[in-house]
TIDOKOL-401463 format. One line per field, with one value per atom (N, C-alpha, C): chain; z, x, y; residue number from 1; residue in three letters. Coordinates in pm, whole numbers, plus 50000, padded with zeros to 5 digits. Atoms other than C-alpha are relative to their C-alpha. Layout:
N
lovo: c(A | ...)
w: c(Z | ...)
u: c(X | ...)
v: c(Y | ...)
lotor: c(NUM | ...)
drenro: c(ALA | ...)
***
This chain:
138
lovo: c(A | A | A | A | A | A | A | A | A | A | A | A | A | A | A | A | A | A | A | A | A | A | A | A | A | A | A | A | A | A | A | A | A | A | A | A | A | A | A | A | A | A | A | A | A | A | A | A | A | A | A | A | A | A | A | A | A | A | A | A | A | A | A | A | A | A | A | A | A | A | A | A | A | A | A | A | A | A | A | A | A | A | A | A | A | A | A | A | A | A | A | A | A | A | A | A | A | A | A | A | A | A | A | A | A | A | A | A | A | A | A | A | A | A | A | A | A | A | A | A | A | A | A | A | A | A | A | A | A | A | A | A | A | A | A | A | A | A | A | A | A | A | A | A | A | A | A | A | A | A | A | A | A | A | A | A | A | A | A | A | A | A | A | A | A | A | A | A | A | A | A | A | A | A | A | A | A | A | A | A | A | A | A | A | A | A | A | A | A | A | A | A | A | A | A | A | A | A | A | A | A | A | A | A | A | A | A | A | A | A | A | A | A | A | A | A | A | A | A | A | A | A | A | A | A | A | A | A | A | A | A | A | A | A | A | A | A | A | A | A | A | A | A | A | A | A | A | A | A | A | A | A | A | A | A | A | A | A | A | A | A | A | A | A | A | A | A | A | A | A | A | A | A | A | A | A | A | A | A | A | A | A | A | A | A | A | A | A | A | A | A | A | A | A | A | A | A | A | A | A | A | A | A | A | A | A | A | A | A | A | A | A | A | A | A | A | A | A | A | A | A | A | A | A | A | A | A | A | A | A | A | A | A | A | A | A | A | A | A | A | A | A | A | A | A | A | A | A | A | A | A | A | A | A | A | A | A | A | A | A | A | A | A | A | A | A | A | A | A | A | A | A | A | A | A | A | A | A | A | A | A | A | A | A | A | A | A | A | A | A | A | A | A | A | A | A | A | A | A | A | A | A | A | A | A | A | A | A | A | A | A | A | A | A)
w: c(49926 | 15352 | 49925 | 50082 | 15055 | 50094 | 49910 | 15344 | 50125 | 49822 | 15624 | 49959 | 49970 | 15654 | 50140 | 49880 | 15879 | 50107 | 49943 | 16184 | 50110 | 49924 | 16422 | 50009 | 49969 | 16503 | 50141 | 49881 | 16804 | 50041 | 49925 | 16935 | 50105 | 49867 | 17221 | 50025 | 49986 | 17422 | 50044 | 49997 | 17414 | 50061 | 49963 | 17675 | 49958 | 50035 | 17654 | 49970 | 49971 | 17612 | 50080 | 49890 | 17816 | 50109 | 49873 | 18166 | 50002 | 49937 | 18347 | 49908 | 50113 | 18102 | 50116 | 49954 | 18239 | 49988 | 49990 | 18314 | 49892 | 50126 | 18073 | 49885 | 50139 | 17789 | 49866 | 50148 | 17431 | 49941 | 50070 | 17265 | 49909 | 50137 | 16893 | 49936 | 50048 | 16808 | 49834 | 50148 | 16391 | 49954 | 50091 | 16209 | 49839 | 50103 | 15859 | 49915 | 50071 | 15750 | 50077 | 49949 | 15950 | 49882 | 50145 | 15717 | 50101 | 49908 | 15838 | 50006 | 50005 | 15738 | 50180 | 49876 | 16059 | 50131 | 49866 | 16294 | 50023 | 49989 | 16238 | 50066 | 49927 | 16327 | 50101 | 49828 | 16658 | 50057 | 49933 | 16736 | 50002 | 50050 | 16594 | 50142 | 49888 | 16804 | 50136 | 49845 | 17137 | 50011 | 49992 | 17119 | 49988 | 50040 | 17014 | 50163 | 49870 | 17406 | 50104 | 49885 | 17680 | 50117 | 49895 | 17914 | 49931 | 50052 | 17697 | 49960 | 50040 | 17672 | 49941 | 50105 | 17521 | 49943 | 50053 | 17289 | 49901 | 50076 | 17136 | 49940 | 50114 | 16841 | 50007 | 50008 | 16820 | 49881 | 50137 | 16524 | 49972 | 50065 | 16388 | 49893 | 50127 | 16106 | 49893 | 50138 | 15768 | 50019 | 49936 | 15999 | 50012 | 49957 | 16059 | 49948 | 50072 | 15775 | 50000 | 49925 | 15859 | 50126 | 49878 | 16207 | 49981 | 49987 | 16113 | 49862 | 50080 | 15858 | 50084 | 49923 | 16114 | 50112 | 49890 | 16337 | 49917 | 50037 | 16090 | 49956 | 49977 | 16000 | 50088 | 49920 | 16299 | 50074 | 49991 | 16359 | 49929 | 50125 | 16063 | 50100 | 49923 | 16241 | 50116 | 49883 | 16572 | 50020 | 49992 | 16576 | 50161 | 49859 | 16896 | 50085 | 49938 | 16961 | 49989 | 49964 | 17125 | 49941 | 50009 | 17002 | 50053 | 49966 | 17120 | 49934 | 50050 | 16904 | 50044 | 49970 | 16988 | 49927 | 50069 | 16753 | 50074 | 49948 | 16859 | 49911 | 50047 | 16827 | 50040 | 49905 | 16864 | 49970 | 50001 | 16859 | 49967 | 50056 | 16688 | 49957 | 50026 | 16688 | 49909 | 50115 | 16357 | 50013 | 49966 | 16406 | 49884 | 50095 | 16152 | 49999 | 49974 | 16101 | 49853 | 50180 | 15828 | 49993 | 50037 | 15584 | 50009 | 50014 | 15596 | 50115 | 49874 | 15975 | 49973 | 50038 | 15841 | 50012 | 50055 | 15676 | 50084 | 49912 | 16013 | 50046 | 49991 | 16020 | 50136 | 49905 | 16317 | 49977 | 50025 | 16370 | 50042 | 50040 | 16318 | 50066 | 49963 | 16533 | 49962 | 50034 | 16380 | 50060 | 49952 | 16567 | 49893 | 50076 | 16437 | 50032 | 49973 | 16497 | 49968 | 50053 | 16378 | 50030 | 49883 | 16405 | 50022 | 49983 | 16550 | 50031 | 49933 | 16672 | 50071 | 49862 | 16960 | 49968 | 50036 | 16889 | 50144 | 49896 | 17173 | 49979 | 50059 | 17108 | 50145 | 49833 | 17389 | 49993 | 50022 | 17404 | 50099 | 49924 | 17709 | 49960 | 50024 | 17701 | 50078 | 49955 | 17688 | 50045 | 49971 | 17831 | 49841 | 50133 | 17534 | 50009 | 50057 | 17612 | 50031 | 50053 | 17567 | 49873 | 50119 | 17262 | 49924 | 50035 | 17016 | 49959 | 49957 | 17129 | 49835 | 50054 | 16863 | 50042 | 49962 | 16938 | 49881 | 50061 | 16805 | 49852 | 50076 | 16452 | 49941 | 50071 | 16374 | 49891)
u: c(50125 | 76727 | 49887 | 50094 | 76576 | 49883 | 50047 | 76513 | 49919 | 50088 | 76342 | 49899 | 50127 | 76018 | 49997 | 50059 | 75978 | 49834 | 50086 | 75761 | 49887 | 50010 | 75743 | 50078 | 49910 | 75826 | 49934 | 50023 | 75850 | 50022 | 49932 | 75916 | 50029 | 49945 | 76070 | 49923 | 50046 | 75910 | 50151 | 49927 | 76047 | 49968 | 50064 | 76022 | 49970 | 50005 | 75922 | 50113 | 49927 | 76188 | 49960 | 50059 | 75995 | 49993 | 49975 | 75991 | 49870 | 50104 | 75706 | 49863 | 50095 | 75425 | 49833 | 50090 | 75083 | 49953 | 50030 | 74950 | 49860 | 50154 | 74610 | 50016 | 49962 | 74833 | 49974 | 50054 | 74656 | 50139 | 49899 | 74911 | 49981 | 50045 | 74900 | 50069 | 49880 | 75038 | 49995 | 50070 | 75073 | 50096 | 49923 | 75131 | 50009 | 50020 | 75213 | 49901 | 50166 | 74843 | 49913 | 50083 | 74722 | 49917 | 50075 | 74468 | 50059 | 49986 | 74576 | 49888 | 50094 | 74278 | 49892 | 50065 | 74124 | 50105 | 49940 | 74418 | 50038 | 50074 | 74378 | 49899 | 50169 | 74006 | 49967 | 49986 | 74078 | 50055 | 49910 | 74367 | 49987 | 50014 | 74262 | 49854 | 50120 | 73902 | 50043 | 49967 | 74079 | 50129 | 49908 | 74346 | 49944 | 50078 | 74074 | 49920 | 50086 | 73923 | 50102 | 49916 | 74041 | 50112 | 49955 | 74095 | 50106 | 49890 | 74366 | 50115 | 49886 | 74705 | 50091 | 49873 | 74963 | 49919 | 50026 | 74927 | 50136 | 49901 | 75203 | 49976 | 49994 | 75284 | 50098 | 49872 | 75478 | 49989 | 50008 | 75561 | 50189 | 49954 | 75802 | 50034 | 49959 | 76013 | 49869 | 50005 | 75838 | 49866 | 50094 | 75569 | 50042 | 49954 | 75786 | 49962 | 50038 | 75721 | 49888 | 50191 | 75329 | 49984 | 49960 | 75408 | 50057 | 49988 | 75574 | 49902 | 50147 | 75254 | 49930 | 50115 | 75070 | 50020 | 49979 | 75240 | 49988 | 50009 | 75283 | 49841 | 50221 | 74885 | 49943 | 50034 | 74856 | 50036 | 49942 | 75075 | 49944 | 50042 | 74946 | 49832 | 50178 | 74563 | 49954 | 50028 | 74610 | 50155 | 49837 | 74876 | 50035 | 49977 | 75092 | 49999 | 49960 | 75179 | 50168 | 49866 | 75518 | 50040 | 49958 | 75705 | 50150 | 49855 | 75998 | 50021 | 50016 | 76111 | 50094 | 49844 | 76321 | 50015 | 49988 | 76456 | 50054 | 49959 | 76561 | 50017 | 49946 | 76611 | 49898 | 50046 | 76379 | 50055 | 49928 | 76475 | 49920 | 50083 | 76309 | 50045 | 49952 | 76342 | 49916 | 50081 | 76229 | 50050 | 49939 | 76227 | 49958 | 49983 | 76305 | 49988 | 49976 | 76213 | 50021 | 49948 | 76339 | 49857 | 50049 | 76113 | 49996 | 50018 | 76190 | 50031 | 49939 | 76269 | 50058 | 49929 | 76380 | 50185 | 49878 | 76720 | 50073 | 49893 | 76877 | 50040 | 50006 | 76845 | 49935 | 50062 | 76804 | 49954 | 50061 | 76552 | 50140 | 49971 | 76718 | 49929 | 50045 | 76655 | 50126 | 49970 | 76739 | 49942 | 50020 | 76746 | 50059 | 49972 | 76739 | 49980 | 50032 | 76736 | 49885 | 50050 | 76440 | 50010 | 50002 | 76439 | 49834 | 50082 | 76171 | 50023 | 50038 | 76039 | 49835 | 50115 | 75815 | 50011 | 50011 | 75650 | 49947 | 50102 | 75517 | 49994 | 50060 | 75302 | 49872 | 50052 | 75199 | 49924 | 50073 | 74945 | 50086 | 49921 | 75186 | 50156 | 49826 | 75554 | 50065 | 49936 | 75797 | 50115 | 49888 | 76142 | 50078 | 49965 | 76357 | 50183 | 49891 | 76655 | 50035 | 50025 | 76552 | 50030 | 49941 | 76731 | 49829 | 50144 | 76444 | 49896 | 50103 | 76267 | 49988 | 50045 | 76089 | 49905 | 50080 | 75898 | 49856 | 50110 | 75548 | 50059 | 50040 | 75546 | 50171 | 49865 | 75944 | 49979)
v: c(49992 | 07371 | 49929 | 50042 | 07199 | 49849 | 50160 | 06867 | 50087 | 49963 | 07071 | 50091 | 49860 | 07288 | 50044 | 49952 | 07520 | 49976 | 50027 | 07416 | 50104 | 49903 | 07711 | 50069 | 49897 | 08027 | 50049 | 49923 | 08205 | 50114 | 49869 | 08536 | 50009 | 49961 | 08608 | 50125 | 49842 | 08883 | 50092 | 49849 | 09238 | 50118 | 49893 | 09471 | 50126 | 49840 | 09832 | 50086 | 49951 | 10033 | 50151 | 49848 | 10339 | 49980 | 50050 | 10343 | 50123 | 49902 | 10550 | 50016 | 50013 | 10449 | 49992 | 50026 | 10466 | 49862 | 50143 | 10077 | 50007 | 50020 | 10193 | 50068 | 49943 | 10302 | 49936 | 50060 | 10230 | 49956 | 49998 | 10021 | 49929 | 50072 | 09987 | 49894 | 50086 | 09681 | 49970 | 49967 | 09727 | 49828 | 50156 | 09359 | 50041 | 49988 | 09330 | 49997 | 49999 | 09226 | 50106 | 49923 | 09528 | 50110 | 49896 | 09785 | 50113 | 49893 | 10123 | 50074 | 49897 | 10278 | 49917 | 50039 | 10048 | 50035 | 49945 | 10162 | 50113 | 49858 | 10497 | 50029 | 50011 | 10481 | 49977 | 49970 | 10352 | 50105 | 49873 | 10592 | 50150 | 49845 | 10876 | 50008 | 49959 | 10844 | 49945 | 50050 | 10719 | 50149 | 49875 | 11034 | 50132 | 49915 | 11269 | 50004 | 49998 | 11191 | 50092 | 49926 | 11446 | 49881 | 50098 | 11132 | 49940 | 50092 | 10967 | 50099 | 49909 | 11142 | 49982 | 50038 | 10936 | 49858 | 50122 | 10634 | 49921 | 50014 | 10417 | 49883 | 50060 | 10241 | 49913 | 50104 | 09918 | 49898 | 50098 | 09710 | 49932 | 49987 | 09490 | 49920 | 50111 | 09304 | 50088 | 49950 | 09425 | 50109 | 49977 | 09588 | 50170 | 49878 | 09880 | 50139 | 49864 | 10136 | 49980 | 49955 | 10039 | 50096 | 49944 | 10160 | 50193 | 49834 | 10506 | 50073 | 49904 | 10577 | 50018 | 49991 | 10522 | 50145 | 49917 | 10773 | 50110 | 49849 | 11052 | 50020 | 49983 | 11040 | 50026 | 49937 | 11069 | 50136 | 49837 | 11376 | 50058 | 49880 | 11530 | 50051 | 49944 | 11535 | 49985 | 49876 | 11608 | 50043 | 49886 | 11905 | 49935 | 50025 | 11929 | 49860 | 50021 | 11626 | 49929 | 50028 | 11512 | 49857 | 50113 | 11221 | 49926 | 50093 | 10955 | 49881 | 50125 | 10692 | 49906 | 50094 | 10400 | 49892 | 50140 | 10135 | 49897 | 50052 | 09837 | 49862 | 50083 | 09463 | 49873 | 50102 | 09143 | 49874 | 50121 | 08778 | 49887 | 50108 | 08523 | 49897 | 50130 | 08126 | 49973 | 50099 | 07896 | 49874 | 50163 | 07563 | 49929 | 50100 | 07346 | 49874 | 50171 | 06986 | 49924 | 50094 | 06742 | 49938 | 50060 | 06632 | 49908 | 50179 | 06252 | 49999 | 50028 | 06175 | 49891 | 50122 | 05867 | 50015 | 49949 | 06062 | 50000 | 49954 | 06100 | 50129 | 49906 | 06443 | 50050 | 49981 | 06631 | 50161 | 49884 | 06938 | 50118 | 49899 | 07283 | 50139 | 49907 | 07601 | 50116 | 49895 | 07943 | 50143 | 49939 | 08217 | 50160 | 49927 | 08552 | 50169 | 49916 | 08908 | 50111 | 49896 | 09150 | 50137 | 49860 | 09510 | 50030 | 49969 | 09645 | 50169 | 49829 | 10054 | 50009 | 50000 | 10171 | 50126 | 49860 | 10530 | 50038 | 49896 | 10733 | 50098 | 49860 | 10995 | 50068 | 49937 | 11249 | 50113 | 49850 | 11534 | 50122 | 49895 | 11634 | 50009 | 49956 | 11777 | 49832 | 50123 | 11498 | 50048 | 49990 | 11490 | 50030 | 49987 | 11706 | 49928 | 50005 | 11546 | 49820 | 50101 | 11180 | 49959 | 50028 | 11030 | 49997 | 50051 | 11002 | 50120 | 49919 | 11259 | 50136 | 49897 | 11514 | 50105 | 49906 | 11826 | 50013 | 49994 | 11927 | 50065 | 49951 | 12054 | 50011 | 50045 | 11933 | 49898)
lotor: c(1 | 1 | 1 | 2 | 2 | 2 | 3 | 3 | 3 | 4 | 4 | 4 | 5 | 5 | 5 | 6 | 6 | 6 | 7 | 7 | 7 | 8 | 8 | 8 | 9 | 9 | 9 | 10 | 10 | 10 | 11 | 11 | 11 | 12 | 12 | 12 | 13 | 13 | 13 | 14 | 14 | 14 | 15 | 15 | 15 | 16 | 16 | 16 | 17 | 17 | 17 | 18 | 18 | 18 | 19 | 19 | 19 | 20 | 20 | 20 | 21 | 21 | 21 | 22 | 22 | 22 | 23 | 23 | 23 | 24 | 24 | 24 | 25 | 25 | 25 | 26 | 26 | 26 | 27 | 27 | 27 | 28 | 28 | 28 | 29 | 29 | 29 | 30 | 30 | 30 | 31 | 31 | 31 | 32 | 32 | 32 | 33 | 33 | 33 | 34 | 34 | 34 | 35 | 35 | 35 | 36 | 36 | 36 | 37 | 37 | 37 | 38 | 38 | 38 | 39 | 39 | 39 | 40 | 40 | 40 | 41 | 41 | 41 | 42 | 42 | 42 | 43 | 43 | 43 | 44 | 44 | 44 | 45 | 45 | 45 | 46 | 46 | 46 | 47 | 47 | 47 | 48 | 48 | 48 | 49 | 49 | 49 | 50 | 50 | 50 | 51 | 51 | 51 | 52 | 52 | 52 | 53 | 53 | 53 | 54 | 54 | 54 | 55 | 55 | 55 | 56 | 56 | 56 | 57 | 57 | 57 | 58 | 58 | 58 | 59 | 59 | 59 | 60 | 60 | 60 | 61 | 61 | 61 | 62 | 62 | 62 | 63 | 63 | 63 | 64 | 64 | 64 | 65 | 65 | 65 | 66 | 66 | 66 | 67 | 67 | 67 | 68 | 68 | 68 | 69 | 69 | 69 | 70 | 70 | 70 | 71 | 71 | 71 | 72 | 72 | 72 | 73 | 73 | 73 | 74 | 74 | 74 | 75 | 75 | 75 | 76 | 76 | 76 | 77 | 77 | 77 | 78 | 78 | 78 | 79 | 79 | 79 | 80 | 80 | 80 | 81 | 81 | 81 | 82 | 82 | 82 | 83 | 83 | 83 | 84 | 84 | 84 | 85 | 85 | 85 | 86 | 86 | 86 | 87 | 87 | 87 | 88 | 88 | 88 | 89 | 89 | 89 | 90 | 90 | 90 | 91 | 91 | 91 | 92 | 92 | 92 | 93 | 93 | 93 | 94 | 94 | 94 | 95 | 95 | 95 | 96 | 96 | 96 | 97 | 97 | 97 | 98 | 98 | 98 | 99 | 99 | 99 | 100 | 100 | 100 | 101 | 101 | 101 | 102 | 102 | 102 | 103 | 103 | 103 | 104 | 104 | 104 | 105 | 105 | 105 | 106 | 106 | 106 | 107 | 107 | 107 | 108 | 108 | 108 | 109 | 109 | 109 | 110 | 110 | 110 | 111 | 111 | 111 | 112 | 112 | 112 | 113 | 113 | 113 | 114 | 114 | 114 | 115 | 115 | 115 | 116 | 116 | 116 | 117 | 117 | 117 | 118 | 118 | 118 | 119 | 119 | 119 | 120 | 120 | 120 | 121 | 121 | 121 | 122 | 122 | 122 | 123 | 123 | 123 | 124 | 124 | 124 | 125 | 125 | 125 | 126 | 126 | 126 | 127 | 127 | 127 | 128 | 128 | 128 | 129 | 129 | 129 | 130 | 130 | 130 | 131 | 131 | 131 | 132 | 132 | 132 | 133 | 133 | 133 | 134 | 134 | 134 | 135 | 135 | 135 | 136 | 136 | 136 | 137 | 137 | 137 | 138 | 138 | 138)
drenro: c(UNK | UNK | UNK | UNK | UNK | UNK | UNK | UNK | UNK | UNK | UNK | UNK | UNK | UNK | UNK | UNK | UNK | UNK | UNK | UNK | UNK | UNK | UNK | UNK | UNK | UNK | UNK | UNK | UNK | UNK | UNK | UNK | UNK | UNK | UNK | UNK | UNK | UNK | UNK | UNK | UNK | UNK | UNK | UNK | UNK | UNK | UNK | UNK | UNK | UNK | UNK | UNK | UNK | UNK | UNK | UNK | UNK | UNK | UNK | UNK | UNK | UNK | UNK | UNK | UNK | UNK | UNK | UNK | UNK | UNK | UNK | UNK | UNK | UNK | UNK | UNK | UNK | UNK | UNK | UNK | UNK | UNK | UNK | UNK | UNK | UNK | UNK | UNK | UNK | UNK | UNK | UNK | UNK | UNK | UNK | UNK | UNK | UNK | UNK | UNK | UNK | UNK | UNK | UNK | UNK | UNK | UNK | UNK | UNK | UNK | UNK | UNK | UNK | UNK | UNK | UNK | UNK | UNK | UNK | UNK | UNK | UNK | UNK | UNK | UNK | UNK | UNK | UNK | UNK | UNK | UNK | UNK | UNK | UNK | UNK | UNK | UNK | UNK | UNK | UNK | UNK | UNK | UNK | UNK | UNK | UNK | UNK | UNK | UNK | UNK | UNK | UNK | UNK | UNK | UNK | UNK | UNK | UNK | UNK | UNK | UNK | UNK | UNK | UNK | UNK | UNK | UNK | UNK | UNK | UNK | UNK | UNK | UNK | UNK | UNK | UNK | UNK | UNK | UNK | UNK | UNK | UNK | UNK | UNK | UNK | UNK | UNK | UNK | UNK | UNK | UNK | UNK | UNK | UNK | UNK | UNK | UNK | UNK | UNK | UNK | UNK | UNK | UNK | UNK | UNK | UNK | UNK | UNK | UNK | UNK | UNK | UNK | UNK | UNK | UNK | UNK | UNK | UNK | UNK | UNK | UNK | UNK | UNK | UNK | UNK | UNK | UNK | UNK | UNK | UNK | UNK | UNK | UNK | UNK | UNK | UNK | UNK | UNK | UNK | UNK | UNK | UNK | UNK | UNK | UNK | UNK | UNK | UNK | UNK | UNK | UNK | UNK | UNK | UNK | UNK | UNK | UNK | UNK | UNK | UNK | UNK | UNK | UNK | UNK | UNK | UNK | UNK | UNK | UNK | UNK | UNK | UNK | UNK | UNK | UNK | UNK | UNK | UNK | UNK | UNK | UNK | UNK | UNK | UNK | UNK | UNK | UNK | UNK | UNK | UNK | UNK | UNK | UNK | UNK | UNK | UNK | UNK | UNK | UNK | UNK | UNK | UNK | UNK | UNK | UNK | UNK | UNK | UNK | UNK | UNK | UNK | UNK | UNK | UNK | UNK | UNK | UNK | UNK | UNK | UNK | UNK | UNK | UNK | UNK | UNK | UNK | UNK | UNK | UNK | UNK | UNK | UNK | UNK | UNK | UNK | UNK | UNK | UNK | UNK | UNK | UNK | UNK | UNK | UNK | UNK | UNK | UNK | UNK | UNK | UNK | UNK | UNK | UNK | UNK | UNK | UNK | UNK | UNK | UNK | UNK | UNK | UNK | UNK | UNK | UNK | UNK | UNK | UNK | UNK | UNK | UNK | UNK | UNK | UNK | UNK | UNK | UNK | UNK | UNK | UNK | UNK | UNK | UNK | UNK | UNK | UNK | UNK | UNK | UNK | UNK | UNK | UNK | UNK | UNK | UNK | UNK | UNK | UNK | UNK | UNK | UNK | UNK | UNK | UNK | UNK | UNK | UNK | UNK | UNK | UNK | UNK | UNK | UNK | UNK)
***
């Protein structure tokens, strides 16, 4: 790989894996350069409002253990609520191009799997027999 730099990457999108989600559901999307102490600060004061009932957490590739700090911090300070987690899988192309185009070399796409996880966190009772699924104060 010493002849090519990477040019782009792409992600493929990845649906939800939840079904029945409200269309004005807060969703935290946590990146690896995220501060948590700033995505806390939203979530915590948008979950703290009567009008908002669930909020979920999505992250992934090295993003992930940001993503479940973020969820238990937030379990820890507001009790009671419900959780469902789901791991999964995303798909990501890197495209490679040769340094010298001259060499004859042709570009290089690497595709690749990341894992990713999707938290949902509910002030109401979730379905308990949803894989995933944890109860308040487990």
């Amino acid at each position: 790989m010493e002849n090519y730099k990477k040019t782009k990457i792409v992600e493929k999108p990845c649906p939800l894996p939840f079904t029945d989600l409200p269309p004005d559901i807060i969703e935290m999307k946590v990146k690896d350069g995220s501060k948590i102490r700033n995505l806390m600060g939203y979530a915590i004061g948008k979950m703290e409002l009567d009008s908002v009932r669930q909020i979920l957490f999505t992250g992934s590739g090295k993003a992930v253990s940001k993503t479940i700090t973020c969820v238990e911090i937030m379990k820890r300070r507001l009790k009671e609520l419900h959780q469902i987690t789901k791991v999964l899988f995303k798909q990501i192309e890197e495209i490679w191009e040769p340094i010298v185009p001259e060499a004859g070399l042709d570009a290089l796409t690497v595709k690749r799997n990341i894992p990713a996880i999707c938290v949902l966190l509910s002030k109401d009772a979730l379905d308990p027999q949803e894989p995933g699924y944890q109860a308040p104060g487990s």
